[in-house]
C-alpha positions as CSV (number, residue, x, y, z in Angstrom):
1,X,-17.8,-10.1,66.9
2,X,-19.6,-13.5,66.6
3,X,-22.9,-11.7,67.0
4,X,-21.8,-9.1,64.3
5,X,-21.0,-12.0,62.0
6,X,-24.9,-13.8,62.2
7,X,-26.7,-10.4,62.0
8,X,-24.2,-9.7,58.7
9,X,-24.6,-13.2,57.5
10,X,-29.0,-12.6,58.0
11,X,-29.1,-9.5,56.0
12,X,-26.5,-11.0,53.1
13,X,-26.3,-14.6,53.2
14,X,-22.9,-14.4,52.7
15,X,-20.5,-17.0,54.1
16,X,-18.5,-16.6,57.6
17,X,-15.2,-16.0,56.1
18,X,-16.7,-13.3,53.5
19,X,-18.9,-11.9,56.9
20,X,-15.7,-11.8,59.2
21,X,-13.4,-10.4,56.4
22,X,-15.9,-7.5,55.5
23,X,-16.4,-6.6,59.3
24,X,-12.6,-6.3,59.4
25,X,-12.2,-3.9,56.5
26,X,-15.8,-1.6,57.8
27,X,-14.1,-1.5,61.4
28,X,-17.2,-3.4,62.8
29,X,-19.6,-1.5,61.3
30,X,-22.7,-3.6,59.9
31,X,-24.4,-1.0,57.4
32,X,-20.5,-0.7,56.0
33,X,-19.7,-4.4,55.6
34,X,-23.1,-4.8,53.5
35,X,-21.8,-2.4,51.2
36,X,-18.5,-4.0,51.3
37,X,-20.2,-7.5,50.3
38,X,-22.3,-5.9,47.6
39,X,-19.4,-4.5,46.2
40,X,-17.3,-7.5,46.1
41,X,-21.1,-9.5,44.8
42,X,-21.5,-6.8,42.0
43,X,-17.5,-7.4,41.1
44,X,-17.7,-11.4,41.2
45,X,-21.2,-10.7,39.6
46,X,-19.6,-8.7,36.9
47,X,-16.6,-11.5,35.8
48,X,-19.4,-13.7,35.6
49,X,-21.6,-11.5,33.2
50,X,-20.2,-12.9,29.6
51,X,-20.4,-16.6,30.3
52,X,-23.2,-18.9,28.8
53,X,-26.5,-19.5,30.4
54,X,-28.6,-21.9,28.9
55,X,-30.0,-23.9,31.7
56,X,-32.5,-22.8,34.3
57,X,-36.2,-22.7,35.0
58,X,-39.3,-21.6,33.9
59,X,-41.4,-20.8,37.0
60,X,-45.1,-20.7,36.8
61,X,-47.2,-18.6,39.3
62,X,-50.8,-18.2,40.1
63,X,-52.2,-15.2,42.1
64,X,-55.5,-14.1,43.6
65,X,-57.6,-17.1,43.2
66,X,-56.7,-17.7,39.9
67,X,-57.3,-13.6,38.7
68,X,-53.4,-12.8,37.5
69,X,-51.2,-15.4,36.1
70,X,-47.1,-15.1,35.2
71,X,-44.7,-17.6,33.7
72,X,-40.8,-16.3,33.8
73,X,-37.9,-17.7,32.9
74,X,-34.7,-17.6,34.3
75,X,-31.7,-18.8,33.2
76,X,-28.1,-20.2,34.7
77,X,-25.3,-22.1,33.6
78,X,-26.0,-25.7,34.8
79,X,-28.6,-28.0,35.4
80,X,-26.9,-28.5,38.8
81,X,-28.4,-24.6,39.8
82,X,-31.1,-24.8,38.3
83,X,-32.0,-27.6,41.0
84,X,-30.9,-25.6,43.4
85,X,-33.1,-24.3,46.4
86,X,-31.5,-20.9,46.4
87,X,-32.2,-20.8,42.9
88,X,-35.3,-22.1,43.0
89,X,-36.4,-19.8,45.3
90,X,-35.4,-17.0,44.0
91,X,-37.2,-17.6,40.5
92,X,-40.3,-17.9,42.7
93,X,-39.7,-14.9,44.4
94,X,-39.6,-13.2,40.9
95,X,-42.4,-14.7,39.6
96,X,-44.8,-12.8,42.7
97,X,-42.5,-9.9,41.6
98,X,-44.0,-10.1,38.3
99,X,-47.2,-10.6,39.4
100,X,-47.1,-7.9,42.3
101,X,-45.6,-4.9,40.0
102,X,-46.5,-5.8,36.9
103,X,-43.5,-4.6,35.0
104,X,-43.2,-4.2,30.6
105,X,-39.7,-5.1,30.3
106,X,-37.0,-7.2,32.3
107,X,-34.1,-3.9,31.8
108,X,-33.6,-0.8,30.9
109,X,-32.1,-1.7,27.6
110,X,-35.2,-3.6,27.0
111,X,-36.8,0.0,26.6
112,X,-37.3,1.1,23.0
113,X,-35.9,4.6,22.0
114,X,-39.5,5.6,20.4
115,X,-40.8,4.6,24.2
116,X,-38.2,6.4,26.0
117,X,-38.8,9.9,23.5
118,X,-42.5,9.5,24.1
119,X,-42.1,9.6,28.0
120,X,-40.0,12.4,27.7
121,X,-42.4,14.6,25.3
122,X,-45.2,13.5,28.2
123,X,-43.0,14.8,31.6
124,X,-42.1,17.8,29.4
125,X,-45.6,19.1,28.4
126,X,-46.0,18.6,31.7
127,X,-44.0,21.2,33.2
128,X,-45.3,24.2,30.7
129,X,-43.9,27.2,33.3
130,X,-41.2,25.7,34.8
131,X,-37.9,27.2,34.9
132,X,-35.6,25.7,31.8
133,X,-32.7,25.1,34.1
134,X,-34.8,22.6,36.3
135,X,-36.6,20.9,33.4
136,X,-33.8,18.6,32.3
137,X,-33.7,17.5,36.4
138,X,-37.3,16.7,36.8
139,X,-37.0,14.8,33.6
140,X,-34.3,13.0,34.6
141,X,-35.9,11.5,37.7
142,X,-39.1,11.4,36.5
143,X,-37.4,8.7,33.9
144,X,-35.9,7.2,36.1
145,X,-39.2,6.7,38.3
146,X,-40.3,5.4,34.8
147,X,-38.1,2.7,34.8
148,X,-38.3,1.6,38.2
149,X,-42.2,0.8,37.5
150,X,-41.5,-0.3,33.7
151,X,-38.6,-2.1,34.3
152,X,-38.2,-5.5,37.0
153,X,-34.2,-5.2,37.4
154,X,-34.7,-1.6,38.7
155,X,-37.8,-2.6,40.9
156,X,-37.6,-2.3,44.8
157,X,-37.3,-6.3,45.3
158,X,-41.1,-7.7,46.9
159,X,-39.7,-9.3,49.7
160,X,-36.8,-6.4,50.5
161,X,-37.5,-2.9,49.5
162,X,-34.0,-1.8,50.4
163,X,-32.9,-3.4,47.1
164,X,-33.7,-3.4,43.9
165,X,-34.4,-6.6,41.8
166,X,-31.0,-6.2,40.4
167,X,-29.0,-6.2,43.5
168,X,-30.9,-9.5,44.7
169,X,-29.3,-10.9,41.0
170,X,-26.3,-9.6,41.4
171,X,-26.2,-11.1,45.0
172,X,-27.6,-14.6,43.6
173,X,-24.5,-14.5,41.3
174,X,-22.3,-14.1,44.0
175,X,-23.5,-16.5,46.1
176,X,-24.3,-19.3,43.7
177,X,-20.8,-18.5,41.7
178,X,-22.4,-19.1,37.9
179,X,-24.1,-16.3,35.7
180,X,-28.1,-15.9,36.0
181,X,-30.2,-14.1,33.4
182,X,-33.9,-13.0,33.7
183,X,-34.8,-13.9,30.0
184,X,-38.0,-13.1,30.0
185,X,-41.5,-13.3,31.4
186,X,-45.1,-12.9,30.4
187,X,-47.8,-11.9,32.8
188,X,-51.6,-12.4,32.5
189,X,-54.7,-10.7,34.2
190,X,-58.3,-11.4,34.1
191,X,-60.1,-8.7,32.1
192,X,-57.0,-7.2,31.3
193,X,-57.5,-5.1,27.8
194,X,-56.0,-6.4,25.1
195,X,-55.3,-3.6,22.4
C-alpha cells in the first residue's frame, strides 16, 4: 500500500491522507484514485471559483535565443501564494506554455461569437458532399480541436500531455487551497506579421 501511496502522491501531488483515502475508495487501483483526486480537486476547485484574486505574478519568459518573448499574468488571493514555489512554478510553466503553443485567448469564453460563426462557415464549406447527418459531428469536434489550439485552458499541459492546462489549474487550486486565475498574457515573436 505504501508503494501505491508514493506512485499516487508522484502523479498528483496530493497529500498522504488524500493518497491513502482515494486508494481506499478505487480498491487499490492507481488510474481510479487519480480520477478520484481530480474529482474532489475540480470540487474544492469549484467552491473556490467566486472568491477574489487580486494578488499574484506577472511572469516574464524568453525563448529561443531571444526570437519569441511572453509575459502572463496570473493571479491568486494572497501575497503569501503568490511567493509560493508551487505557484511560482507553475506560472513559469505557463509562460513556456505560452510560448510553446502560442494560443489567442486564455478560455473558451474568451472566444467571440463572430470568431466562433466564422470557424464554423470554414469546417462547413469544407465538407461540400458529406452526408448532412454527419456534418453537425465533424463540426463539433473540429471546434473543439479549434479550441484546444486557440484556447490555453483547453491545451494538452507542456510538461503533461495527459492533461489539459485546465486540469493542472484546477489541481493548483486544490492543492494550494485559494482561487487562481490566468488573467491574461501577451506573446511576442520575431518577424511575426503584424496586421
Amino acid at each position: 500500500m505504501t508503494d501505491a501511496i508514493k506512485k499516487l502522491r508522484e502523479k498528483t501531488n496530493a497529500g498522504i491522507v488524500a493518497c491513502q483515502k482515494a486508494l481506499k475508495e478505487s480498491g487499490g487501483d492507481i488510474d481510479k484514485a487519480v480520477e478520484v483526486l481530480r474529482k474532489q480537486g475540480v470540487a474544492l476547485a469549484s467552491k473556490k471559483v467566486g472568491r477574489s484574486a487580486k494578488e499574484g505574478k506577472v511572469e516574464s519568459y524568453i525563448h529561443m535565443g531571444g526570437k519569441i518573448g511572453v509575459l502572463i499574468e496570473v493571479n491568486c488571493e494572497s501575497d503569501f501564494v503568490a511567493r509560493n514555489d508551487d505557484f511560482k512554478a507553475f506560472v513559469k510553466d505557463l509562460a513556456m506554455q505560452v510560448a510553446a503553443f502560442n494560443p489567442i485567448y486564455v478560455k473558451k469564453e474568451d472566444v467571440g461569437e463572430s470568431a466562433v460563426k466564422k470557424e464554423t462557415e470554414i469546417i462547413k464549406a469544407q465538407l461540400t458532399g458529406k452526408p448532412a447527418a454527419a456534418i453537425d459531428k465533424i463540426v463539433e469536434g473540429k471546434l473543439a480541436k479549434f479550441y484546444e489550439d486557440a484556447c490555453l485552458l483547453e491545451q494538452p499541459f507542456i510538461k503533461d500531455s495527459g492533461m489539459k492546462v485546465k486540469d493542472m489549474l484546477t489541481s493548483m487550486v486544490a492543492k494550494i487551497g485559494e482561487n487562481i486565475v490566468i488573467r491574461r498574457f501577451v506573446r511576442y515573436q520575431v518577424g511575426e506579421d503584424l496586421n
